[in-house]
C-alpha atoms as one frame of an Amber mdcrd trajectory, in Angstrom:
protein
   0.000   0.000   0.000   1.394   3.835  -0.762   1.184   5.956   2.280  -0.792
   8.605   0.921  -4.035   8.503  -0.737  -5.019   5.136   0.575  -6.174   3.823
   4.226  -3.317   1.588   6.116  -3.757  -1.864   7.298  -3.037  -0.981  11.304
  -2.484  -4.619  11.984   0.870  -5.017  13.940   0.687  -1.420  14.781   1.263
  -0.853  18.099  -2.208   0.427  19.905  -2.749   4.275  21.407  -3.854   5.798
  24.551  -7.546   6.047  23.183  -7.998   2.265  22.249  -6.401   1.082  25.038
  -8.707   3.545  27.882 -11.820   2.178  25.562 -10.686  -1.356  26.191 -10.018
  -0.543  29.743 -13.579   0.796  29.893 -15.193  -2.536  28.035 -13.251  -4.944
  31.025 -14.075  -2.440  34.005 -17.852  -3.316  33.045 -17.210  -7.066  32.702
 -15.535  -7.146  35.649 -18.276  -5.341  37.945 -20.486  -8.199  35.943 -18.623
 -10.950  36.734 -18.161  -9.386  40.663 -21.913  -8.696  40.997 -22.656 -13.049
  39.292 -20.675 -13.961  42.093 -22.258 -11.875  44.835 -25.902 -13.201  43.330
 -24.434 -16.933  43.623 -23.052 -16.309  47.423 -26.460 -15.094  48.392 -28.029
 -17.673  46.439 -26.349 -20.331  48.208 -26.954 -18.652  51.544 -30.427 -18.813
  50.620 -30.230 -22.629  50.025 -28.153 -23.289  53.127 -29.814 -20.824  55.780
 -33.447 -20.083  54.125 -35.302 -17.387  53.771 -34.959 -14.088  53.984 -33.002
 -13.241  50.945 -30.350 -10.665  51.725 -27.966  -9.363  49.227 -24.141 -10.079
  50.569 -22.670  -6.542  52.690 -18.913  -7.627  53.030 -16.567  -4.739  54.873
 -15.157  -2.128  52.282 -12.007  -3.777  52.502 -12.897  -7.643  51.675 -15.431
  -5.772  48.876 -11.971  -3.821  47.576  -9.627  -7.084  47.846 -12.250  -9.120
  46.338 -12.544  -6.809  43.684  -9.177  -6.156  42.872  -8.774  -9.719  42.628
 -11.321 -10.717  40.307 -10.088  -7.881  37.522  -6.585  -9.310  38.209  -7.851
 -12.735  37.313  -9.920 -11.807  34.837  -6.917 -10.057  32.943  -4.401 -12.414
  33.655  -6.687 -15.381  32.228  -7.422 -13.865  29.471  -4.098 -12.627  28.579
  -2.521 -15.828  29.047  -4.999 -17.783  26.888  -5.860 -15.637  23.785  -3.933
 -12.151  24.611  -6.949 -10.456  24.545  -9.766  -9.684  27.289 -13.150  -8.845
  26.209 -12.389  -5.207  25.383  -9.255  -6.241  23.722 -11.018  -8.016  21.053
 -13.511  -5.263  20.603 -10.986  -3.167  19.942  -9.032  -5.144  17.812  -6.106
  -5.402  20.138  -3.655  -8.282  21.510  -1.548  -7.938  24.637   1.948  -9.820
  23.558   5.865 -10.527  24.544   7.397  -8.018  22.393   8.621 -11.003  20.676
   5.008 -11.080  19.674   4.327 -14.494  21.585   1.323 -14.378  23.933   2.371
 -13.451  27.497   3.278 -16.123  30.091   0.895 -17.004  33.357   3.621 -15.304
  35.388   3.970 -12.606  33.490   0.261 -11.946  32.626  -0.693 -11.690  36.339
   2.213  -9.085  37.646   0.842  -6.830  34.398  -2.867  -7.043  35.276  -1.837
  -6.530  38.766   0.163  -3.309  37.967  -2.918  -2.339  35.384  -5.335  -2.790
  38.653  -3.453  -1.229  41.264  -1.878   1.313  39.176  -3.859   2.245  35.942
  -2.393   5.760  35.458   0.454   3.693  34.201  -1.411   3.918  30.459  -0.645
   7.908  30.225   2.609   7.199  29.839   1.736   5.648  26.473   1.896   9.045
  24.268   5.177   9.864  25.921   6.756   6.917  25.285   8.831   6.033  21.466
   7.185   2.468  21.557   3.564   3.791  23.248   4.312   1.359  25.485   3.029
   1.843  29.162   4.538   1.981  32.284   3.334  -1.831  32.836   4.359  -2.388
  29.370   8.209  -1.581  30.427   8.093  -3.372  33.532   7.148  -6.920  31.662
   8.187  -6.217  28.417   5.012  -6.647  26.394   3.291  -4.757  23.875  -0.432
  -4.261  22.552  -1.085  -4.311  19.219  -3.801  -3.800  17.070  -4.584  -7.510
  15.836  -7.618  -9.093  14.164  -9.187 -11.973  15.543
């Protein structure tokens, strides 16, 4: 393809800011679905177990915040480890890869979602950076691409 005049295949291309914080968005809602299925299953259980009344699980703040963190960790470690791409990912068109361009490692897949979790500013630093990687990006050297599925 000439690079003017006609549109580019972005395949390979390493993804922005905006794709990524659209994924992001896409998995933050999939996660509060998959953390509010298995509050509705706890209760439900309770309800088997204990009987009636039906009350809606009210853990402390802090198990709510662990438990939360934890299931997006999960959630984005699984994923990335099986087909490098979450839900949003494959929305978006994008696949989270070894720079190599090999899919990610269990290992390795867990410390990233667990830096994307705990610290998701980490993404600005993709428009500053040469590779738009971000900051979790550097620290397990892996890269998100735009890939079709």
């Amino acid at each position: 393809m000439t690079r003017k005049g006609r549109e580019q295949d972005p395949e390979g291309e390493t993804a922005g800011v905006v794709s990524r914080c659209l994924a992001a968005v896409v998995d933050a809602l999939v996660v509060f679905g998959i953390a509010l299925a298995v509050q509705l299953s706890i209760s439900g259980l309770r309800l088997l177990v204990a009987g009636p009344p039906y009350r809606f699980p009210d853990p402390p703040g802090w198990l709510a915040g662990v438990g939360g963190w934890a299931v997006a960790v999960l959630y984005l470690g699984v994923c990335w480890t099986v087909t490098g791409g979450t839900v949003g990912d494959r929305l978006l068109g994008l696949r989270v890869t070894r720079l190599g361009g090999r899919l990610l490692g269990v290992l390795r897949a867990l410390l990233r979602a667990a830096l994307c979790v705990t610290f998701p500013v980490g993404l600005l630093w993709v428009p500053l950076s040469r590779r738009r990687a971000s900051l979790q990006d550097l620290v397990v050297a892996s890269a998100v691409r735009y890939h079709r599925f």
